[in-house]
C-alpha positions in Angstrom: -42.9 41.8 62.7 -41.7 45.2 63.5 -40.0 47.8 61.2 -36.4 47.5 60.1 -36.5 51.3 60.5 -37.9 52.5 64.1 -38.3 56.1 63.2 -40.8 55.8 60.5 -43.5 55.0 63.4 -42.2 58.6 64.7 -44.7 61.6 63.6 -43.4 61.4 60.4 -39.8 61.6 60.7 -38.8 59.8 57.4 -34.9 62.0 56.6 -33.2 59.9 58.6 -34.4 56.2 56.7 -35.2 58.1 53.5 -31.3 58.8 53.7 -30.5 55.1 54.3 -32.6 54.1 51.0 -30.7 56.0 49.1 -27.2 54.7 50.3 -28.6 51.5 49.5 -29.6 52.5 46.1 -26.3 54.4 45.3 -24.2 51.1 46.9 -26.2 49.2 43.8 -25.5 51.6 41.2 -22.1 52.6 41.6 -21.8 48.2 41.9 -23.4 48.0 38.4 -21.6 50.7 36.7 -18.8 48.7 37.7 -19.8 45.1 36.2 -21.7 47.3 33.3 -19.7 44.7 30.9 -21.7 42.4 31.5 -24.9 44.3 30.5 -26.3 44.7 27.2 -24.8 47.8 26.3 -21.4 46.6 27.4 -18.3 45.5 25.4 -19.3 42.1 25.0 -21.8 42.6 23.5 -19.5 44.2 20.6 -17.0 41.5 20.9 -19.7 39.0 20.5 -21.0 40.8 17.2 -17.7 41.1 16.3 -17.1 37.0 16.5 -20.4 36.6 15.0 -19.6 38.7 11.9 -16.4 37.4 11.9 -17.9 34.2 11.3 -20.3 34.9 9.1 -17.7 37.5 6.7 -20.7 40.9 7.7 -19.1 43.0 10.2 -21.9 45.8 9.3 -23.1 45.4 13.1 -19.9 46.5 14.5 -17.6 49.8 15.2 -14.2 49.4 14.2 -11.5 51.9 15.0 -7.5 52.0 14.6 -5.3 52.1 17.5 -4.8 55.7 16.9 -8.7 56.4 17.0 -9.6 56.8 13.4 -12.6 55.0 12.2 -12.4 52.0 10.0 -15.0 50.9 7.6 -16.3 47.5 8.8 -16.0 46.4 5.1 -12.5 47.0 5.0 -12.1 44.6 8.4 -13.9 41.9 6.8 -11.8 42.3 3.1 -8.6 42.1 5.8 -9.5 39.2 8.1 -9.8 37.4 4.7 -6.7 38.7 3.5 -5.2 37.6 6.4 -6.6 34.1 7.0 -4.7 33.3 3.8 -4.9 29.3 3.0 -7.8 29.4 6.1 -10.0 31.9 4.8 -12.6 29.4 3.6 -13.0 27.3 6.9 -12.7 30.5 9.7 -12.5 29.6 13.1 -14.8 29.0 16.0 -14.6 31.8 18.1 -15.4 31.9 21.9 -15.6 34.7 24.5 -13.4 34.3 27.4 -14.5 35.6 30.6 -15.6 39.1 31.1 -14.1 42.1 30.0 -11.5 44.3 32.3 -12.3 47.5 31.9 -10.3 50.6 32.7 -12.0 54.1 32.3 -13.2 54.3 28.4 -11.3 51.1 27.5 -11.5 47.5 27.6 -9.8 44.0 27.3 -11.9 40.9 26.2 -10.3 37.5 25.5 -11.5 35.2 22.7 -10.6 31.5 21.5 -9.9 31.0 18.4 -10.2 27.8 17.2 -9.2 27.1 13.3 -9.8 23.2 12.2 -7.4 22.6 9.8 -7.1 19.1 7.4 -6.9 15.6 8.9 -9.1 17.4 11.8 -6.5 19.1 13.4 -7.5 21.7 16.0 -5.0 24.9 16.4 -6.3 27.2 19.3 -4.9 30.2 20.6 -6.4 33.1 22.6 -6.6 36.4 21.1 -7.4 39.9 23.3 -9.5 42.3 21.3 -8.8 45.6 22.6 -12.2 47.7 22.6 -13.1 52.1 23.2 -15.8 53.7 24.7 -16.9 56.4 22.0 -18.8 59.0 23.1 -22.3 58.2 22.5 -21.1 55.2 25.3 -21.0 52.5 22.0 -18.2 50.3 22.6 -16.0 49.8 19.0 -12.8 47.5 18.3 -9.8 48.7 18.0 -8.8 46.7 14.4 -5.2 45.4 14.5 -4.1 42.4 12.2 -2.9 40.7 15.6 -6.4 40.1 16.6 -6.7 37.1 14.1 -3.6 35.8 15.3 -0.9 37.5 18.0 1.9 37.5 15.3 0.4 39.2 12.2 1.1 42.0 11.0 -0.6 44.3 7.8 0.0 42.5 4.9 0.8 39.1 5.8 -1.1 35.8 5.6 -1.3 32.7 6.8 -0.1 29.5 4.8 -0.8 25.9 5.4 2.1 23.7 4.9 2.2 19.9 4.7 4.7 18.1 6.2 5.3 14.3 4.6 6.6 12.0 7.0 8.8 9.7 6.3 7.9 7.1 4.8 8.5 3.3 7.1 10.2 0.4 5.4 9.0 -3.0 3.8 11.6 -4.9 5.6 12.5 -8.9 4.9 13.4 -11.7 7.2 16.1 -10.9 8.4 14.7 -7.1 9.9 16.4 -5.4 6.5 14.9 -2.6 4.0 13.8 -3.6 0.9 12.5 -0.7 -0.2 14.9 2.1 0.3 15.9 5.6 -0.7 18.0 4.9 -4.0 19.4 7.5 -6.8 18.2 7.9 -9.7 18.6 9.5 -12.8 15.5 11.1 -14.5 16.4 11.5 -18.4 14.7 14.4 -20.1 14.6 16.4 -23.4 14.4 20.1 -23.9 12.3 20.3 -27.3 14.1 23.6 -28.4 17.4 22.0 -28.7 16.3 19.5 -30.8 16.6 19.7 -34.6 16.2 16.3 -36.0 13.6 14.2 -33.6 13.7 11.1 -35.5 17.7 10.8 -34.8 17.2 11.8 -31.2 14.7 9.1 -30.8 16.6 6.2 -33.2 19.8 7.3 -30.8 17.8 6.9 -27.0 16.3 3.7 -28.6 19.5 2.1 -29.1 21.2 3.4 -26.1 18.4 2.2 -23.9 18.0 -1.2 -25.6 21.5 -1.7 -24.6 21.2 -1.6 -20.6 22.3 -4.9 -19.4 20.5 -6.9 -16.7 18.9 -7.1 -13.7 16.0 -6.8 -14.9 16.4 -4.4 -18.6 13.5 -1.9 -18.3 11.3 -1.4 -21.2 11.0 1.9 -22.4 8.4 3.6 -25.1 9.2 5.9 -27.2 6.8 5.7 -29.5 4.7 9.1 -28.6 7.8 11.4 -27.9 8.0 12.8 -30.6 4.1 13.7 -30.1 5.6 15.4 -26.5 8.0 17.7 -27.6 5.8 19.3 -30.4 3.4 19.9 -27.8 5.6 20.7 -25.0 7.3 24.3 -24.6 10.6 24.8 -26.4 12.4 25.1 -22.7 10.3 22.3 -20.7 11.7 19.5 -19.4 10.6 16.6 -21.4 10.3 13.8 -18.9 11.7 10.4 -20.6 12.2 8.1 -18.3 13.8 7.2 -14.6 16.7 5.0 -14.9 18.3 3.7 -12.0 22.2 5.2 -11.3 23.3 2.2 -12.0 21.5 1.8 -15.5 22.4 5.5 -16.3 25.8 5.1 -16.2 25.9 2.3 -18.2 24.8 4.6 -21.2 25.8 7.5 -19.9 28.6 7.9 -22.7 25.9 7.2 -25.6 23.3 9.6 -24.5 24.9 12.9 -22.3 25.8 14.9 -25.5 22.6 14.2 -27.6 21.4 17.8 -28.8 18.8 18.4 -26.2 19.2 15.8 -23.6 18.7 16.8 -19.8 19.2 15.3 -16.7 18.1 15.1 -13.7 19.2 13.6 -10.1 16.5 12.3 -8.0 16.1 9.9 -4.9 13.2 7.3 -5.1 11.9 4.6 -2.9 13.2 1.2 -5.1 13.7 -2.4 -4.5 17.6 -4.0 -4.8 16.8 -3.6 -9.0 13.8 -3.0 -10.8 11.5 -5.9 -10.6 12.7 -7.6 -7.6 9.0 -9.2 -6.3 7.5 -6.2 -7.8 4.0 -7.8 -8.2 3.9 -8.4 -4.9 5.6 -5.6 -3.3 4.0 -3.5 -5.4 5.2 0.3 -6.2 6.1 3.4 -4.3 5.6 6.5 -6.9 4.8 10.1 -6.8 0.9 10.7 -6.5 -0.7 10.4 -9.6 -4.5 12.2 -10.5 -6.0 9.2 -9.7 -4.8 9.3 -6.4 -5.8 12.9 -5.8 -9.4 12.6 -7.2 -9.9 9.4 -5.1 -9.1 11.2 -2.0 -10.0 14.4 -2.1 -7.6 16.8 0.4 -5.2 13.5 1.3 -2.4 14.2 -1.0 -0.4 17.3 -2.4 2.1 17.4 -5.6 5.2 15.9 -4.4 4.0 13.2 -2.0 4.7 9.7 -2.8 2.5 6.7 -2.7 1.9 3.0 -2.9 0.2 1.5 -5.8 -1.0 -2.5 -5.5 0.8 -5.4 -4.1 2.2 -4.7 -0.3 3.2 -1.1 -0.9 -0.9 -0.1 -1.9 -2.2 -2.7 0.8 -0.5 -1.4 3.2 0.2 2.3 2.1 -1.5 4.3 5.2 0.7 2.3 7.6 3.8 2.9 5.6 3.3 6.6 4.6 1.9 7.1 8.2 0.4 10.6 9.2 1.4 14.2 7.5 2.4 16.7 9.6 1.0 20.2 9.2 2.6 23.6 9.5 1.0 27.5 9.9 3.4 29.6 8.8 3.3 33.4 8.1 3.9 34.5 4.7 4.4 38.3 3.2 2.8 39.6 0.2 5.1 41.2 -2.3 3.8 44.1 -4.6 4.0 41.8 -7.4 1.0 39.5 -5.9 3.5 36.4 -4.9 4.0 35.8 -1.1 7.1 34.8 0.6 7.9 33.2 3.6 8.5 35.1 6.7 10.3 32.4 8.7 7.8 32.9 11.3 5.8 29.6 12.4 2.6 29.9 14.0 1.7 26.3 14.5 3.0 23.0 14.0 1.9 19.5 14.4 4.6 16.9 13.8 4.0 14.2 10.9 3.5 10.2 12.7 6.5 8.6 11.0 4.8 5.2 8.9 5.6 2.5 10.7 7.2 -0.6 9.1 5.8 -3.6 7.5 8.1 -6.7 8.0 8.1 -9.9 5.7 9.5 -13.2 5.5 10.9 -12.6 2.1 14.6 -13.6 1.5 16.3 -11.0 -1.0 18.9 -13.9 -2.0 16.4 -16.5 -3.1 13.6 -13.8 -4.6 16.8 -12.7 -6.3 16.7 -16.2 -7.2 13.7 -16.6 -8.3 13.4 -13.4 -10.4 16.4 -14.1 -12.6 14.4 -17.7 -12.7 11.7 -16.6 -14.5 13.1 -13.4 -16.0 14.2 -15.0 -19.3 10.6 -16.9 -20.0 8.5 -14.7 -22.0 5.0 -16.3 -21.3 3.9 -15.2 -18.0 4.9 -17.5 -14.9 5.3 -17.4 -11.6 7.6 -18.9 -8.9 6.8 -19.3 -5.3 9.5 -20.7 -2.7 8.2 -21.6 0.8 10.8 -22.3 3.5 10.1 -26.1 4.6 11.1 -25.8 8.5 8.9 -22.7 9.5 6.7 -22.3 6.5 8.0 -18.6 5.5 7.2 -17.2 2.0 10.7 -16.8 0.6 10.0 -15.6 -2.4 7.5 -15.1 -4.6 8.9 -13.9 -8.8 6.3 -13.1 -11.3 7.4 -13.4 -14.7 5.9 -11.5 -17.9 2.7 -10.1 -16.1 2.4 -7.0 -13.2 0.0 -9.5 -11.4 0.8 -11.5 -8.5 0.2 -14.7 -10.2 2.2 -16.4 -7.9 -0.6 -16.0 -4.8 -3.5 -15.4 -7.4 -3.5 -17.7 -10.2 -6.4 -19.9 -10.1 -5.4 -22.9 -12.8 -5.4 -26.7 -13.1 -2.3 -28.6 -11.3 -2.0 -31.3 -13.9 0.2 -34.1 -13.1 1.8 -32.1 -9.9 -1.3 -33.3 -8.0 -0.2 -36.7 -8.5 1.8 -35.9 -5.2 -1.6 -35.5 -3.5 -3.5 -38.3 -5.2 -0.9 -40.5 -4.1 -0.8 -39.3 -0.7 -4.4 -40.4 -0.3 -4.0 -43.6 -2.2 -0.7 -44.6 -0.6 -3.3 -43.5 3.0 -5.9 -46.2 1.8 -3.7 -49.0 1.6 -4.3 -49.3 -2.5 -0.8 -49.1 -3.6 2.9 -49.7 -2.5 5.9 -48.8 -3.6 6.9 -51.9 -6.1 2.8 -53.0 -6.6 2.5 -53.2 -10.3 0.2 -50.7 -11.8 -0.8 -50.5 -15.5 0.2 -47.9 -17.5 -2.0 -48.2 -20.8 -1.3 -45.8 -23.8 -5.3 -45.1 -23.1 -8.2 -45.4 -20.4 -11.7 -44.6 -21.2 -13.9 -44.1 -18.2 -17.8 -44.1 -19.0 -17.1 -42.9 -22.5 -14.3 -40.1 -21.8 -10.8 -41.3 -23.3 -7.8 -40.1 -21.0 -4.0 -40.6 -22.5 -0.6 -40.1 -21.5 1.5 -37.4 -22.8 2.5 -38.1 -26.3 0.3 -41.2 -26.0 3.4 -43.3 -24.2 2.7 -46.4 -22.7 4.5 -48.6 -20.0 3.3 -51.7 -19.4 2.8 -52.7 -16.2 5.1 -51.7 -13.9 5.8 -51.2 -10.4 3.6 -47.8 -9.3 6.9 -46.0 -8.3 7.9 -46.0 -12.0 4.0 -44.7 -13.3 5.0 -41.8 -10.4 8.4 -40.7 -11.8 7.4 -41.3 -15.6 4.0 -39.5 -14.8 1.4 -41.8 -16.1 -2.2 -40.4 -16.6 -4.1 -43.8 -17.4 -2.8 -45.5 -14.2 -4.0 -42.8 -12.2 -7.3 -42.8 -13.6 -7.8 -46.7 -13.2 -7.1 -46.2 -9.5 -9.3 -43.2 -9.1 -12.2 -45.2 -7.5 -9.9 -46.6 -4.9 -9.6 -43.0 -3.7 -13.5 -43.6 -3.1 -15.7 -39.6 -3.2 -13.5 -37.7 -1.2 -10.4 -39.4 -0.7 -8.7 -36.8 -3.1 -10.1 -33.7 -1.4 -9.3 -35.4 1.9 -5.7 -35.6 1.0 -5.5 -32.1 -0.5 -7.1 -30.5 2.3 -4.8 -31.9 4.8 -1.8 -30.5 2.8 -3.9 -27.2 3.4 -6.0 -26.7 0.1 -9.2 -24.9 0.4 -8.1 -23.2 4.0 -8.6 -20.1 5.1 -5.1 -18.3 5.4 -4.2 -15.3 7.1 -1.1 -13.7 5.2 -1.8 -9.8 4.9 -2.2 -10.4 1.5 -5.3 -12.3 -1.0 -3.9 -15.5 -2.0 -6.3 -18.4 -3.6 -6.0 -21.5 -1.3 -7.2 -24.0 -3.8 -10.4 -25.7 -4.9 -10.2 -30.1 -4.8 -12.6 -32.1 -6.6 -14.7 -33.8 -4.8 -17.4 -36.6 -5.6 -18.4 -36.2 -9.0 -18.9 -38.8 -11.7 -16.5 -41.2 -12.0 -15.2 -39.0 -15.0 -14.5 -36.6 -13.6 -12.9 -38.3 -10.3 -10.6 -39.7 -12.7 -9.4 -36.6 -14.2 -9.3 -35.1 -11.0 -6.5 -37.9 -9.9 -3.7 -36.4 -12.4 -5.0 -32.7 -11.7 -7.8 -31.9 -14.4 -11.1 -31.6 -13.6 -12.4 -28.8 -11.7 -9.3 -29.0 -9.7 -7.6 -25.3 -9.2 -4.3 -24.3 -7.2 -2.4 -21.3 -7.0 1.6 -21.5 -7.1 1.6 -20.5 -3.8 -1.0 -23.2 -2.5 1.5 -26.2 -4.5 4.3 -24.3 -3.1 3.1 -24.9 0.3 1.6 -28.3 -0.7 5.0 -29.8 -1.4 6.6 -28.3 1.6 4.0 -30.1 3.9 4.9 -33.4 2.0 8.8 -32.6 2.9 7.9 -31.7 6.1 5.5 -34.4 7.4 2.5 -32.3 8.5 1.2 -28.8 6.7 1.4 -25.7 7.7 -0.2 -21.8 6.8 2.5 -19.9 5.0 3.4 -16.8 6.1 4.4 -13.9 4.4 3.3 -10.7 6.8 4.8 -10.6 10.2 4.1 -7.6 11.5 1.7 -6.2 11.8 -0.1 -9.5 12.4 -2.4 -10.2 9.6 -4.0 -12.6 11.8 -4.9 -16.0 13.5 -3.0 -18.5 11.1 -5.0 -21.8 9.9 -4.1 -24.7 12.3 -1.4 -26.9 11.1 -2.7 -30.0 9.1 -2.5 -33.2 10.8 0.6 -35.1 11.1 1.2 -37.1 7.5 1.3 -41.1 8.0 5.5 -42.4 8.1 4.1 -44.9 5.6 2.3 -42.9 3.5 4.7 -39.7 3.1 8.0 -41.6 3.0 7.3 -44.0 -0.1 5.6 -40.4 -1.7 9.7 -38.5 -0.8 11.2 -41.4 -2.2 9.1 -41.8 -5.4 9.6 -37.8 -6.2 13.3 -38.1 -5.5 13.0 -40.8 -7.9 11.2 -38.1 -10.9 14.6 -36.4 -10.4 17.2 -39.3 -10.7 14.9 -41.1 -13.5 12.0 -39.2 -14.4 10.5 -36.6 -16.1 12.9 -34.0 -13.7 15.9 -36.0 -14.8 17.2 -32.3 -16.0 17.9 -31.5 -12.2 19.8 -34.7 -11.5 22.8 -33.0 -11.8 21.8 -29.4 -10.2 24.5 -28.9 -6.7 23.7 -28.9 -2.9 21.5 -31.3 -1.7 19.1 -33.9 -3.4 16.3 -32.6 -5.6 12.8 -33.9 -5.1 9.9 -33.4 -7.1 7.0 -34.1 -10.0 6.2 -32.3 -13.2 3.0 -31.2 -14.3 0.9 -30.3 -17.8 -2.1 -29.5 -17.3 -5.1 -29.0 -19.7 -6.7 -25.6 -19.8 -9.7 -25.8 -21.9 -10.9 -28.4 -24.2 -8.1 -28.5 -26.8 -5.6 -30.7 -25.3 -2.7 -29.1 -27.1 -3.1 -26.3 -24.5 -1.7 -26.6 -21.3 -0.1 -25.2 -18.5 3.3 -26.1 -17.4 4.5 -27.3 -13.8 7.1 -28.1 -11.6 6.6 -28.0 -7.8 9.3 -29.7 -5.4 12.0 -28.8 -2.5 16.2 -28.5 -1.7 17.2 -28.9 1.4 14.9 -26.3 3.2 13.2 -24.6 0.2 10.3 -26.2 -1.2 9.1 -24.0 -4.2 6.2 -24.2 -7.4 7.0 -23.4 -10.9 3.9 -22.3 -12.8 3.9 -21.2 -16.5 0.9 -20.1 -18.5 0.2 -21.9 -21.8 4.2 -23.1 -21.1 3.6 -26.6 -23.2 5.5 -29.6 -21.5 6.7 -28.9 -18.4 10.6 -30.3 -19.4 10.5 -27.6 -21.9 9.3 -24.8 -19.6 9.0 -25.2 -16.0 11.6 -27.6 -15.5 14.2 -25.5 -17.2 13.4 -22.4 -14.8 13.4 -24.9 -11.7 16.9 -25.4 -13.0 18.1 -22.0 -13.1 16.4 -21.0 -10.0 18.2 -23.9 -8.2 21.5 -23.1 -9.7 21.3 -19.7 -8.8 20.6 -20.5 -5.4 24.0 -22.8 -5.1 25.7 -19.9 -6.7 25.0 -17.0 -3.9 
């Protein structure tokens, strides 16, 4: 191949080509001085020790200079980019070069993302030009300015995280309503150093509080304030209590002008009145230390949270997702920043979103002032027949939800189930005559009616209504090994439910000796219910054919249990007519009398342990389109206990 340049084969004429080489070579350096940012010695290279030492908190590798040229010490960039990060100096950003730089002349432009990670993994990004200067020895050195951390700093501000709460959704009932809501309060306080005589001041609140008047009195301890205001500050605020507006002003007269009584007006997240379902729907109160040491960085003073029952199960949903603001604050001479109105960032809080429920507020209502006057702790669980819908669920005398949990002998209540299997075998009738001893021994065990009555023999629809233990253990073996758990488990006892919420199903005995099959036909045994399983027991009875309860509607907890198969005519109409008959001429006979439509039902005791003076109370039957369960712990005889609440429950119900 021939030479590119002719004239070098020419007697050594090389000017000419020796002139184009150097062109060429000039063209490429006068190109690289003018993309010289991208070489080693360029300004990059100080931006990137800059981000690198911004990073890190050692800026000791970089020039820094103010925008009128003097020199700054690299320490005193670092101390400010801390000073400035405020709530974000211990998490700084991730910081990336944009692009190359534009030069002009001695200066230069570089853009950087910054890239701060703030709680709940929030990324704020925002790019940032650092402005740089050639100094004479050709080292490129940034020109410090607050702004370069974010655009709208200034010297002496910082930037402050802010938490934004959103608003909290709504436990809604049937009908699409709040439960929970917004509702005043009153939060009752002392101030210790207007107090001269503690022992009055307490003797007075005592009295004054005692005398709040239903729904629901609260119970309030004053037992360690005295204790408090020695301790406390003679101007704090000595928090008492939180009494509903309602409650205040009942006392308000009795309590305003007590030497050093404060008060204080408040909103709160509350039920219709204190208690309404409260084991179940739990509580809405601000966050406690247990809340923040559980979840580190979650919560902030002033938020509010659930705590157990609906509200705790279901708390994320409901509180939903905090919001989070940058906002730029000013420090004052005095140390204490201030608020410059100016917003840097801001990500919207995710309002919660609502949990609806089939509760009825009328028959809870119900069913609290039921159980409200029995001072053992009980439970009472109503279950509408038609769709299965948990109406209401009252827990009397105990913060747990009893009514779901409770995991207890039936007693004589589960006559309504051994008779469903017995009256499904063909081995009694209505009017078949059934012996009712005062005894019954079965392979050595004695088993005896209540008060150790006996009947005779009499047709089986009177051993029903007058609750006879001895005939239903002579028929036990005509329910054969697992008639009895048969029968239960198509009323839905043992299942597996899906109700957004832990509820025991129920535990039939099955097999066994013939012992214990014959305790296990009036409900001893190793038999165990929950209100709430009896509750929707019963309603399957008054329905024809069982189905899951249902207490969460959205969101859906679930695929529900299948519905039980369709109860026998024969079977399930003699079993309605013998528990209408435990009303009109039984052991219910109390609730003959009770208005709206006929009463239906059966009474339970039920043995606990192996003294038979203990027992559980029961009542479990349905009105109309309410079928409930009336449990109460060590009640005695149901007539004295359960019964009576049954009544007032009912009654209450006819009254609204």
């Amino acid at each position: 191949m021939g030479s590119p340049y002719p004239s070098l084969r020419h007697h050594g004429r090389r000017t000419a080509p020796r002139q184009v080489v150097g062109a060429v070579v000039g063209l490429l350096l006068v190109t690289g001085a003018l993309v010289g940012c991208s070489g080693s010695d360029g300004p990059e290279r100080a931006v990137d020790a800059f981000i690198a030492g911004w990073r890190g908190g050692d800026l000791n590798k970089v020039g820094f200079r103010d925008p009128a040229g003097g020199r700054i010490p690299a320490t005193d960039v670092a101390d400010e980019i801390r000073e400035l990060s405020g709530d974000l100096a211990k998490t700084p950003p991730a910081l990336r070069r944009e692009g190359e730089a534009k030069i002009t002349a001695d200066t230069a432009t570089v853009t950087v993302r910054v890239d701060w990670t703030l709680p709940d993994n929030t990324h704020w990004t925002y790019p940032s030009e650092i402005h740089l200067k050639r100094g004479n020895d050709d080292d490129w050195q940034v020109l410090w300015e607050p702004k370069v951390v974010e655009p709208k700093l200034t010297s002496g501000d910082q930037l402050a995280l802010r938490r934004l709460p959103a608003k909290r959704a709504q436990v809604t009932d049937g009908a699409g309503n709040g439960i929970v809501l917004p509702r005043p309060v009153v939060v009752v306080g002392v101030q210790p150093g207007e107090v001269s005589n503690v022992p009055a001041l307490v003797r007075d609140l005592d009295r004054a509080f005692k005398a709040i008047r239903p729904p629901i009195t609260p119970a309030i301890d004053l037992s360690d304030l005295p204790k408090r205001l020695s301790e406390a500050k003679p101007d704090a605020f000595v928090d008492i209590v939180s009494l509903r507006r309602d409650a205040y002003l009942q006392i308000k007269s009795r309590i305003y002008d007590l030497p050093g009584t404060k008060f204080r007006d408040e909103q709160r997240e509350l039920a219709p009145y204190r208690g309404f379902a409260a084991a179940l729907l739990g509580s809405v109160d601000p966050v406690q230390a247990a809340d923040l040491e559980a979840n580190p960085g979650l919560f902030s003073d002033g938020d509010v949270v659930g705590h157990g029952g609906l509200q705790g199960r279901y708390d994320k949903q409901l509180r939903g997702g905090t919001g989070i603001s940058v906002i730029i604050t000013s420090k004052r001479p005095d140390g204490s920043v201030t608020p410059t109105g100016t917003e840097a960032f801001r990500r919207e809080p995710a309002a919660g979103i609502p949990l609806k429920t089939t509760l009825d507020v009328r028959v809870q209502s119900a069913a609290d002032r039921a159980v409200e006057a029995e001072k053992r702790r009980s439970a009472l669980v109503a279950v509408r027949i038609s769709d299965g819908a948990v109406l209401a669920a009252a827990n009397g005398g105990s913060a747990e939800n009893l009514a779901f949990t409770a995991q207890v002998p039936p007693g004589s209540t589960f006559k309504m189930v051994s008779t469903l299997g017995l009256l499904d075998a063909g081995a009694v009738t209505l009017d078949g005559p059934v012996a009712c001893p005062k005894t019954f021994t079965v392979e050595g065990r004695s088993f005896k009616n209540s008060d150790s009555f006996e009947l005779g023999t009499v047709p089986f629809r009177t051993d029903f209504a007058k609750s006879c233990n001895t005939a239903f253990a002579a028929l036990a073996p005509k329910l054969g090994p697992d008639g009895l758990a048969n029968a239960g488990r198509s009323l839905g006892l043992e299942g597996t439910w899906q109700l957004g919420v832990d509820a025991f199903t129920g535990k039939v005995s099955a097999g066994g000796s013939a012992a214990e099959r014959a305790a296990a036909a009036f409900g001893q045994g190793t038999t165990l219910v929950s209100p709430l399983s009896l509750a929707a027991a019963t309603a399957g009875v008054a329905r024809g054919q069982w189905q899951q309860p249902k207490l969460v509607v959205e969101p859906n907890p679930g695929q529900a249990a299948p519905p039980g198969p369709q109860l026998q005519a024969g079977s399930v109409e003699p079993l309605r007519t013998m528990m209408r008959e435990v009303v009109t001429s039984g052991t219910g006979s109390a609730l003959k009398d009770v208005p709206g439509k006929p009463v239906y039902g059966k009474t339970g005791t039920a043995e606990y342990d192996d003294n038979p003076a203990h027992t559980h109370a029961w009542f479990v039957g349905w009105q109309g389109d309410v079928a409930f369960a009336v449990f109460v712990e060590k009640g005695g005889a149901s007539t004295a206990t359960a019964v009576p609440i049954a009544e007032r429950f009912l009654r209450s119900l006819a009254a609204r």
